[in-house]
C-alpha positions as CSV (number, residue, x, y, z in Angstrom):
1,X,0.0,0.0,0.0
2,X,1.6,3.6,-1.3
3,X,0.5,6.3,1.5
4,X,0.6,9.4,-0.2
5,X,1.5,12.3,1.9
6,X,0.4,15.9,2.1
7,X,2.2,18.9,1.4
8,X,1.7,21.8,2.8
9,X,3.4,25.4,2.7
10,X,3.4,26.8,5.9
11,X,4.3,30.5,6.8
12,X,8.1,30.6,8.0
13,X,9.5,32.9,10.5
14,X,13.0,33.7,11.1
15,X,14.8,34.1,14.5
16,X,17.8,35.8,15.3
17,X,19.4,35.5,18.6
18,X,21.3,33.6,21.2
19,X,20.8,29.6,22.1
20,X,19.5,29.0,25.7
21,X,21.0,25.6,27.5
22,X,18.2,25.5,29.9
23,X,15.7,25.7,26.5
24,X,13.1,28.1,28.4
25,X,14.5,31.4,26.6
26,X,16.1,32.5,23.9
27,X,16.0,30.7,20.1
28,X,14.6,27.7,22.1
29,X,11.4,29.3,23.4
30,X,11.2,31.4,19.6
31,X,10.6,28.0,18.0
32,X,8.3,26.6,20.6
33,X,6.1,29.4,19.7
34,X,6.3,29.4,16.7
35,X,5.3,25.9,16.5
36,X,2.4,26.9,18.8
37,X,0.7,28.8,16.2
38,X,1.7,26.3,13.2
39,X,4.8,28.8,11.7
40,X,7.8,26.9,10.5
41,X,10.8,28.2,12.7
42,X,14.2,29.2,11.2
43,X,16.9,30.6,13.1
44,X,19.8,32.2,13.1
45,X,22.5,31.9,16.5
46,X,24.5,35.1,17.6
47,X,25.9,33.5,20.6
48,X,25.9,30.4,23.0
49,X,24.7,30.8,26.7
50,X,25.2,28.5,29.6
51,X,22.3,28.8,31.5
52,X,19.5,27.5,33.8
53,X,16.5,28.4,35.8
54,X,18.9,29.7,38.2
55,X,21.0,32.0,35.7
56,X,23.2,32.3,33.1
57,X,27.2,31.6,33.8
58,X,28.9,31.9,30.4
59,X,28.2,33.9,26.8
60,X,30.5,33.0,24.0
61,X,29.4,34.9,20.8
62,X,29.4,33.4,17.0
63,X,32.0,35.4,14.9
64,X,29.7,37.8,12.5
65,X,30.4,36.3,9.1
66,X,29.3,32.9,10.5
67,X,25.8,34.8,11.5
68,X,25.5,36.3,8.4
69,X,25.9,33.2,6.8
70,X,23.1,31.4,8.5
71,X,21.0,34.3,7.6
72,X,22.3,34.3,3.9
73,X,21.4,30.4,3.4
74,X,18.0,30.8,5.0
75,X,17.2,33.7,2.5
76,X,18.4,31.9,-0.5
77,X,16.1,29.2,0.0
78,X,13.4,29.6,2.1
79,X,10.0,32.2,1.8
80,X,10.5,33.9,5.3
81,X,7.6,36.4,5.6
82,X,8.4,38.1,8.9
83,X,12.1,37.8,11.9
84,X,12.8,38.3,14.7
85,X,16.0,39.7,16.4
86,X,17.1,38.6,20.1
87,X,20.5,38.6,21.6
88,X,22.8,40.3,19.7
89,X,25.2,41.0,22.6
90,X,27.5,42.8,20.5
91,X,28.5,45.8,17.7
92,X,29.9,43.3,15.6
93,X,26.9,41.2,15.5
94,X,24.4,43.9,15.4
95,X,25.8,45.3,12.3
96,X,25.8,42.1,10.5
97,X,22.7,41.5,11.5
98,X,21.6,45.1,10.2
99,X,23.1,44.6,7.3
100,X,21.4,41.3,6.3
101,X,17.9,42.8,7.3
102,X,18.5,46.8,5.8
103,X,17.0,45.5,2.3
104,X,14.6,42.6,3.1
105,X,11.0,44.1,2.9
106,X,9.5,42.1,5.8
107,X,8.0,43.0,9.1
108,X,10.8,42.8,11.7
109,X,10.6,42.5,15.4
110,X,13.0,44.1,17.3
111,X,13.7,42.3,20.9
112,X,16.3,44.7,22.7
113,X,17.4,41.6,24.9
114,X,20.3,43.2,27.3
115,X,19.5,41.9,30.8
116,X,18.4,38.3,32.0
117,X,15.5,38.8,34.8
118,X,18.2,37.4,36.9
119,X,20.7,40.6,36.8
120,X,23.1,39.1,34.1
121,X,24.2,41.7,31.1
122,X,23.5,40.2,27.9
123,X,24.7,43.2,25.8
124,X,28.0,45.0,25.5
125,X,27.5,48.9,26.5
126,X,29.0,49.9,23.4
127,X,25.9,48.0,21.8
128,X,23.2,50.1,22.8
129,X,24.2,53.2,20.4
130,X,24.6,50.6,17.3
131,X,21.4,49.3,17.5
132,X,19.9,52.4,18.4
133,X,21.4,53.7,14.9
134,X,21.4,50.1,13.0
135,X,17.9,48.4,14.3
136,X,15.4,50.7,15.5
137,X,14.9,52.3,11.9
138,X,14.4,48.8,10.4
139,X,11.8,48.3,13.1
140,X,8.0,47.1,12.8
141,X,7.9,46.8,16.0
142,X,10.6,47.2,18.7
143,X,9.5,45.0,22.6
144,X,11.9,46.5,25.0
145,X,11.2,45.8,28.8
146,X,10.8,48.8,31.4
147,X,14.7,48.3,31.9
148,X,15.9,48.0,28.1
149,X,13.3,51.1,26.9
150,X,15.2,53.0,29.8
151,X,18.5,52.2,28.0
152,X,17.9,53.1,24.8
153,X,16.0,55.5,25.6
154,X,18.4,57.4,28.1
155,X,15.0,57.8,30.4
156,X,14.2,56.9,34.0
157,X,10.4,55.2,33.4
158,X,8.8,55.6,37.0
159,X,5.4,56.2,35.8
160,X,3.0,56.2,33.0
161,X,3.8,59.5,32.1
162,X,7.6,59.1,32.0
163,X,6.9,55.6,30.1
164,X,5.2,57.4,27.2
165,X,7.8,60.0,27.3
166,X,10.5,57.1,26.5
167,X,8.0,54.9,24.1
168,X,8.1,59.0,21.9
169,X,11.8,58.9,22.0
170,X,12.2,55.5,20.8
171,X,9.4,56.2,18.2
172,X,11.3,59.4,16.7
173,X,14.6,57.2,16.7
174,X,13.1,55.3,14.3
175,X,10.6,52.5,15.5
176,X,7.5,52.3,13.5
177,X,6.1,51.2,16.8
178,X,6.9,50.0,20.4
179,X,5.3,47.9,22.7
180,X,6.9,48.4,26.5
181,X,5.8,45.3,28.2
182,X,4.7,45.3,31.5
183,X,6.9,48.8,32.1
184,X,8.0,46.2,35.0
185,X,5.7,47.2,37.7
186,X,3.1,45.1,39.2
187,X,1.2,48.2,40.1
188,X,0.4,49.3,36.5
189,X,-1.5,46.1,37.0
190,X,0.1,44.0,34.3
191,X,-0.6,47.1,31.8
192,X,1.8,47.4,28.1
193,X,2.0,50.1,26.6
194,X,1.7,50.4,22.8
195,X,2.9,53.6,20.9
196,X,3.1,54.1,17.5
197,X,2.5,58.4,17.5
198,X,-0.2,57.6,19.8
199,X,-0.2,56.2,23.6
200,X,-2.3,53.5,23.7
201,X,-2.4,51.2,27.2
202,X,-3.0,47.4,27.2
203,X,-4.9,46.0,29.9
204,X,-3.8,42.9,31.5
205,X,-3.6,41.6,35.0
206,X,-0.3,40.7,36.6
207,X,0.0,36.9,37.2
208,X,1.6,36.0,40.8
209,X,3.9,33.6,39.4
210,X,7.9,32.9,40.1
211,X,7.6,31.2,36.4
212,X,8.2,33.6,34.2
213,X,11.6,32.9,32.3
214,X,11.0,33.9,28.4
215,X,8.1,35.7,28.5
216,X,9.7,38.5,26.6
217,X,11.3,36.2,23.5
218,X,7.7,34.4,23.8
219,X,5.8,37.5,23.4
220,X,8.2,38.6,20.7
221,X,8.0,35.4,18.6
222,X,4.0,35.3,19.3
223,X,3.7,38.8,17.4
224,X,6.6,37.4,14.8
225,X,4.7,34.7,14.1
226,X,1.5,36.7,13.8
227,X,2.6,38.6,11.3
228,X,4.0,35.9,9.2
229,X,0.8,34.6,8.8
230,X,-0.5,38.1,7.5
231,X,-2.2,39.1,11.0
232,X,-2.2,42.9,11.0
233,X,0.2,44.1,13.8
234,X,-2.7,45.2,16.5
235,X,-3.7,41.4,16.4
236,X,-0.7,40.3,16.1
237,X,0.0,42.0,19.7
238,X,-3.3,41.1,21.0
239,X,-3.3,37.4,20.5
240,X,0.7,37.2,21.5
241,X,-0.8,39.0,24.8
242,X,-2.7,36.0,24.8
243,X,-0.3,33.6,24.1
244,X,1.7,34.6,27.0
245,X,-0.9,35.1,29.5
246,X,-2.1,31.3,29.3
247,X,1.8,30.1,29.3
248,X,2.3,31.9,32.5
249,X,-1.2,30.6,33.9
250,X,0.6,27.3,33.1
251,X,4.1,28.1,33.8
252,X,6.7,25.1,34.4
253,X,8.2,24.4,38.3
254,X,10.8,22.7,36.8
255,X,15.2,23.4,38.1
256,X,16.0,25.5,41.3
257,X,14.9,29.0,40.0
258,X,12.8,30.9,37.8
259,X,11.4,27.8,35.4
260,X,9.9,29.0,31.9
261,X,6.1,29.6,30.9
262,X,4.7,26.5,29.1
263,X,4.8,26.8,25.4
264,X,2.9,23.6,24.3
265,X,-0.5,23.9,26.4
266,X,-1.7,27.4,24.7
267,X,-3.6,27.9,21.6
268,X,-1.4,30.4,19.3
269,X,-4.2,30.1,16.6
């Protein structure tokens, strides 16, 4: 008996960013969301991190021509409609990176990752001006957290008022939009902010959970992979909002620390 198999062309998303060991962060969590709303994953590594639930202890970066390969043979092949970008961690590898994306007409998520939720830096300080000046004009939509939008921003958020004030900056740098996420206080009550010209609040709640290791590349990869399957970018948002909110409802109690949200047990469609 011949079983003939089906085909089928799904939408593909590219990642860009820095392997996690412990698999709750990082490229790891990118491609278990995208296979949680039914997006084939690609990636491309900038950088190996030893790492757990408890923390990360070691960073060793890619060389940039071997990134820029990755992202070369994945362009010459495949039909990528939308990427990400993660852990860059350095100038080197932000400029490659930039370079690869500058004249690829596809939406493009920007994830400023430059601190774990554990303390440790993730990106080189000499970084932060390189992809304010490389990234944030090639930007659909740039995530930072309440610490990352201070960075780039060169603003103390406190407040809704001062986060708006740093979601305009980051807007007139460039960034077609920007969603702060969570401006990292419980008592904004789980809020993001979106901003594209505009303020515009997202209600939430905040979920009492210790749980919570890649929400931020979840959330990112949830609105990647909402606009590679031609969501508009205020759904997009919305349903990654989602995404996240039932992985954290469901995080995983797994090592000695923070474990990760669960990836598999959410509906991404």
């Amino acid at each position: 008996m011949t079983i003939k198999p089906e085909h089928i062309t799904p939408p593909i998303a590219l990642t860009i960013g820095g392997s996690d060991s412990g698999g709750g962060a990082g490229i790891q969590a990118d491609l278990l969301t995208f296979m949680a709303f039914e997006v084939h994953g690609c990636t491309a590594i900038t950088c190996i991190t030893a790492q757990n639930t408890c923390g990360v202890s070691r960073v060793d970066p890619l060389p940039a021509s071997g990134l820029k390969a990755q992202i070369e043979a994945v362009k010459g092949d495949l039909n990528v409609s939308a990427v990400k970008t993660g852990m860059l961690m350095n100038d080197e590898l932000i400029q490659a990176t930039a370079d690869e994306l500058r004249h690829w007409p596809i939406p493009l998520v920007v994830d400023p990752v430059m601190v774990s939720r554990t303390g440790a830096v993730l990106l080189e300080p000499s970084a932060v001006v390189t992809i304010r000046h490389e990234l944030l004009p090639m930007a659909t939509l740039l995530t930072p957290n309440r610490h990352e939008a201070q960075l780039l921003s060169g603003e103390e958020i406190c407040d809704e008022a001062s986060a708006v004030s740093a979601a305009t900056k980051l807007h007139n740098q460039g960034a077609a939009a920007v969603l702060i996420k969570r401006c990292g206080q419980q008592d904004l009550g789980g809020r993001d902010l979106f901003f594209d010209g505009e303020p515009h609040w997202l209600e939430g709640e905040w979920i009492n959970t210790p749980h919570s290791h890649g929400t931020g590349c979840s959330l990112s990869a949830a609105i990647t992979a909402g606009l590679a399957k031609q969501q508009g970018l205020h759904l997009a948002i919305d349903t990654g909002r989602t995404y996240v909110k039932q992985g954290l409802q469901r995080a995983l109690a797994i090592g000695h620390g923070q474990g990760p949200i669960c990836h598999w047990r959410t509906s991404g469609n």
